[in-house]
N, C-alpha and C positions, 0 to 999 in steps of 0.2 A: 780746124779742118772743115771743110766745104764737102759740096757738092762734085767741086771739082776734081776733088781728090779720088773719088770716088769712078768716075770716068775716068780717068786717068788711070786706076786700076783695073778696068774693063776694056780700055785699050791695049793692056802688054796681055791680061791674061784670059779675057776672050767674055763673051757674054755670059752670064750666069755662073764666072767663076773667080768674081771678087764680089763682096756686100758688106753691107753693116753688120760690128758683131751681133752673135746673141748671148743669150745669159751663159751658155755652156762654155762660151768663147772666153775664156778664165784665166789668170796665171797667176799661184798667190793670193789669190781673192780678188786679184785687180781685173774687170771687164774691158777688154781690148775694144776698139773703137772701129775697125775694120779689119776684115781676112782676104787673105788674098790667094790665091791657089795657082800658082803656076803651071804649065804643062813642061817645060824645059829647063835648063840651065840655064841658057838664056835669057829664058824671059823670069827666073830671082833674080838674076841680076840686075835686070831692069828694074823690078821690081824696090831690090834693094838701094839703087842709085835714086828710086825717085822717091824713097823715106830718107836719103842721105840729103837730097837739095830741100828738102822740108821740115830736116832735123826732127824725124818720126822719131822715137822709138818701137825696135822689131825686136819679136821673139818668134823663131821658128817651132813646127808644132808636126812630130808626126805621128803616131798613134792617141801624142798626150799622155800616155803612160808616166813618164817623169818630167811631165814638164813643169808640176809644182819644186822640183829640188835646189837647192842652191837657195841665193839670195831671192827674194820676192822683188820684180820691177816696180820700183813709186810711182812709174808712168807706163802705160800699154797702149799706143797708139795703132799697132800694128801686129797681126799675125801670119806668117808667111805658115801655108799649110801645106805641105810636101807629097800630099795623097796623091797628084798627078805625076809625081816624079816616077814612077813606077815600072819595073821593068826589068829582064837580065840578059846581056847579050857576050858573046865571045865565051860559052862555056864549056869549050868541048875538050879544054886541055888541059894542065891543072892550076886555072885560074879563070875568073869568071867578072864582069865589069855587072856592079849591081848599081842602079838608082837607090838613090838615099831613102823616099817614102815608100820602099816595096817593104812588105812585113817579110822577118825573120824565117818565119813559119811559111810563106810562097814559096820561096828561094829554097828551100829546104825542101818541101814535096815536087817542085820540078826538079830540083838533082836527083833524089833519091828514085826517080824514076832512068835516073842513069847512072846508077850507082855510084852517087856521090854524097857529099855532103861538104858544109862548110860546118868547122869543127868548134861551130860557137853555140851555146845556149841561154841567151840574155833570159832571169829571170820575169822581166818585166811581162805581164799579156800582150799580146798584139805586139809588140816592141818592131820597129822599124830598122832597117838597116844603118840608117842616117840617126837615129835614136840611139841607137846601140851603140855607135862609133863617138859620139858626141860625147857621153860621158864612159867611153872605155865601158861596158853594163856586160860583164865575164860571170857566166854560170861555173856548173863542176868543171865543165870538159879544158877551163882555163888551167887547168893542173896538170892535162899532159899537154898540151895544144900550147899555151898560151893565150894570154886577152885578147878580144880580138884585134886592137889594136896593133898588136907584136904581127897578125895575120894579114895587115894590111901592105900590099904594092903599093898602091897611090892613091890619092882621091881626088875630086875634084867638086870646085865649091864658088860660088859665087860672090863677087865681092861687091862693097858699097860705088866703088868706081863704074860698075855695069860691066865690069869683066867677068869671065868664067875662068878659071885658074884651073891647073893640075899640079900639085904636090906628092915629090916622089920622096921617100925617105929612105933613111938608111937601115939596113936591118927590118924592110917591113915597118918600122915607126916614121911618116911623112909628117910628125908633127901636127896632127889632129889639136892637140891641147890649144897650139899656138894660132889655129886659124881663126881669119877677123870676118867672119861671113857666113855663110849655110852651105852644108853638105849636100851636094849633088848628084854622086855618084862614089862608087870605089872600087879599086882591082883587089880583088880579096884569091886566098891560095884556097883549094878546092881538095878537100881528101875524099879515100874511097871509105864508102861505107861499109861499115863491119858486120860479119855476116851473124854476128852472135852477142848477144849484150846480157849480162848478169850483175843483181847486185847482193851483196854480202853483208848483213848488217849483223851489227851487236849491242843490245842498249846497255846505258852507261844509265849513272846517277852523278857523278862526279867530275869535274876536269881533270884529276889526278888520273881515273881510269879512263880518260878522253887518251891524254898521255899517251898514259899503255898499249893501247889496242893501234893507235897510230904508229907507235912504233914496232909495235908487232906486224902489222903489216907492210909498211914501208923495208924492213930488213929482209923481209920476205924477197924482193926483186922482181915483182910479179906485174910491172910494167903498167898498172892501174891508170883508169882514163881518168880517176877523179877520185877522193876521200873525201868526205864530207860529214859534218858534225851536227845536228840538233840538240841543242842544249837550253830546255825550256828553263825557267827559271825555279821552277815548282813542280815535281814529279820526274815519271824517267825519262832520260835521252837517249840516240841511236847516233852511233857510229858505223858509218856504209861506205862498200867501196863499188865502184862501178869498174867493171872487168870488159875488155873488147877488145874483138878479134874473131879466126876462125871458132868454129863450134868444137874442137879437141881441145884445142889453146885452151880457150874461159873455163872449159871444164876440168880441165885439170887444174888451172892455178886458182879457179874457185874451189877447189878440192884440198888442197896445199895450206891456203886462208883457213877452212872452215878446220880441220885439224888442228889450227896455229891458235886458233880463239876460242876452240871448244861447243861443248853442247848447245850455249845460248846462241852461236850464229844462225842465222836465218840466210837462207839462198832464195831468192828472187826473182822470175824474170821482169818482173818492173820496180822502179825504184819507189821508197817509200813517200807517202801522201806529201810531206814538206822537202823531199828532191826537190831543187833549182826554182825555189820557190823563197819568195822577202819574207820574213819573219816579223813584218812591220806593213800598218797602211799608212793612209796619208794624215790620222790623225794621231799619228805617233812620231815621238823623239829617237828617231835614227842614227846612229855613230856606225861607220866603218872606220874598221882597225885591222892594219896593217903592222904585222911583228913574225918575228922568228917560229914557226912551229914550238920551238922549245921554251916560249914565251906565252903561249895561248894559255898556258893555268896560270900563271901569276897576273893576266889581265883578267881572266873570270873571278879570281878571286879579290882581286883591286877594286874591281865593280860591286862586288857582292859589298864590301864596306863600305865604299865611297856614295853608295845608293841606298844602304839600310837594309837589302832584301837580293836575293838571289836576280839575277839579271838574263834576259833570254840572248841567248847565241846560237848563230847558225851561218856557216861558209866553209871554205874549204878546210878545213884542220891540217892538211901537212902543206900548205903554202901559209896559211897563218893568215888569211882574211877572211875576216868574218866581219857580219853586224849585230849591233846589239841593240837592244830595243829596253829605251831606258822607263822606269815608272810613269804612270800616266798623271797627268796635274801639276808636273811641275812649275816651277817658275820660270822666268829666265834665266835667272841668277845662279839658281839652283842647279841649273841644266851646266852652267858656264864653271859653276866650281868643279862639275862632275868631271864634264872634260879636260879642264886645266889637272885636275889630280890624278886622271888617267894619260894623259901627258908626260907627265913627271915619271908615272910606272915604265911608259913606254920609248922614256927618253935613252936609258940605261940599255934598252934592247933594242935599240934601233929603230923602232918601230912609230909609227903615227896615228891620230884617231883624227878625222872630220865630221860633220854636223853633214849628214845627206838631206834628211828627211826633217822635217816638221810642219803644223799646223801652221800657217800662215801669218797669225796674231802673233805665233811664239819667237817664228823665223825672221821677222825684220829684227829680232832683238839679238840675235846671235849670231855668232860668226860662222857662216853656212860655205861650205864648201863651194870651192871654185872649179871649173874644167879641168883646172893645171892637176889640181888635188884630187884626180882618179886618175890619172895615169902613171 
């Protein structure tokens, strides 16, 4: 790569908004070689047509939040930085066309000034629209809502040919998993904002009483925006429900709950310190698993064997995905028996586990989740 390349990326994206990387400019450990920051969908496209005639490799970048996940690139030529894509137009009806680099958290305080909301809460900090959709990134609210994915009309995304695309799906899914290019844009559905939010928690020691208290409330009917489980590996756990709607509604069927669970419930009006929050950073061994509600104890305690020591979980307990955050030091190997043996538990129940997260060293050596494998 030249000089020229380099122009040549200051031509589609304007002065002072392509350069050589720097050390921050990272993915996997590999330092990228140039960023480039577009201001349109057009000009990724361009963008990405002129690392297709030069056989670049690109990986797009929009908070960064997750951009170490999946496999590590053995080559990083290129960073397409999505921070100028930014922006929300057509929101005045119940759907709203959001730019991929706008953060989660923008779009969110301009609706709720019109009482709205988009009814997703990607765990991740700062996490991006375009972030968020990329790898399906579904907080609690995907429990009454759906992923945001399932929330998605259409997107639009730039491709290596210098096109700009729109992909409509069906059902709200336009097939996110399967696009060859960077997200540009999306029509996402728009809910009203609830006039009252409570949450309801009860600490647990055990998966057996994770069980119970989910099935206690869930039998309940009580319309819950989200349950969700902390399950440290060592000391107690909480199980929480998140209640929303008018302020009579939550009150009574947080009343209904607190009755149903007894003395130890706790009523809330903000959720506990680890609400919609990873239970793992970037220097941890990550597994999302995907199983039955009525499956989540016999994977905590699959884990607990197949690891030697109690194992940390936290996700939604009545959808039945959670992650788990395996011992620190392992090997690769050792990581790769864990998950084939939690495999085998979650074969029987339908269920699947993937490698999200790890250390970089550890990641080229494992089989790390794909796009296809969160949706």
């Amino acid at each position: 790569m030249t000089d020229s390349l380099l122009d040549a990326l200051v031509d589609i994206c304007g002065p002072g908004f392509a350069r050589l990387a720097r050390s921050v400019d990272r993915v996997g450990g590999h330092r990228a070689g140039y960023v480039a920051v577009p201001a349109t969908g057009r000009a990724a496209a361009a963008v990405l047509r002129l690392a297709a005639d030069r056989g670049l490799s690109v990986r797009p970048r929009g908070s960064g939040s997750k951009i170490d996940w999946g496999t590590p690139p053995s080559v990083l030529d290129l960073v397409i930085d999505t921070g100028r894509l930014n922006g929300m137009w057509n929101h005045h009806g119940t759907t709203a066309v959001v730019a991929a680099g706008t953060p989660v958290s923008a779009v969110q305080a301009a609706l709720a000034l019109r009482g709205k909301r988009l009814a997703v809460d990607p765990p991740s900090p700062g996490a991006t629209v375009g972030g968020m959709l990329a790898v399906n990134e579904a907080g609690p609210l995907a429990h009454r809502f759906g992923s945001p994915a399932e929330q998605v009309e259409s997107v639009t995304y730039a491709e290596a040919t210098g096109a700009e695309t729109e992909s409509d799906g069906e059902d709200g899914r336009p097939g996110i998993a399967e696009i060859d290019g960077v997200l540009t844009a999306a029509l996402l559905r728009l809910h009203p904002l609830p006039e009252a939010r409570r949450w309801l928690g009860h600490p647990v020691t055990t998966p057996a009483a994770v069980a119970d208290l989910v099935e206690q409330a869930v039998i309940q009917r009580l319309q819950p925006s989200a349950i969700e489980v902390d399950l440290p590996g060592a000391g107690h756990g909480t199980v929480a429900v998140l209640l929303e709607g008018d302020t009579e509604s939550v009150a009574t069927r947080a009343e209904k709950l607190a009755q149903v669970w007894g003395a130890e419930a706790v009523l809330a009006q903000e959720g506990p310190p680890w609400w919609g929050r990873y239970p793992f950073g970037p220097a941890d061994v990550a597994l999302r698993i995907s199983v039955r509600p009525d499956g989540l104890q016999a994977v905590a305690y699959a884990l607990r064997d197949l690891c030697g020591t109690p194992v940390t979980l936290r996700g939604s307990a009545a959808m039945g995905t959670v992650h788990a955050v395996l011992p620190a030091g392992l090997a690769a190997r050792r990581v790769s028996e864990i998950v084939m043996g939690l495999d085998q538990v979650l074969l029987a129940r339908d269920g699947k586990v993937v490698v999200v997260s790890a250390p970089p060293a550890l990641a080229t050596q494992l089989r790390m989740a794909e796009p296809r494998d969160l949706f």
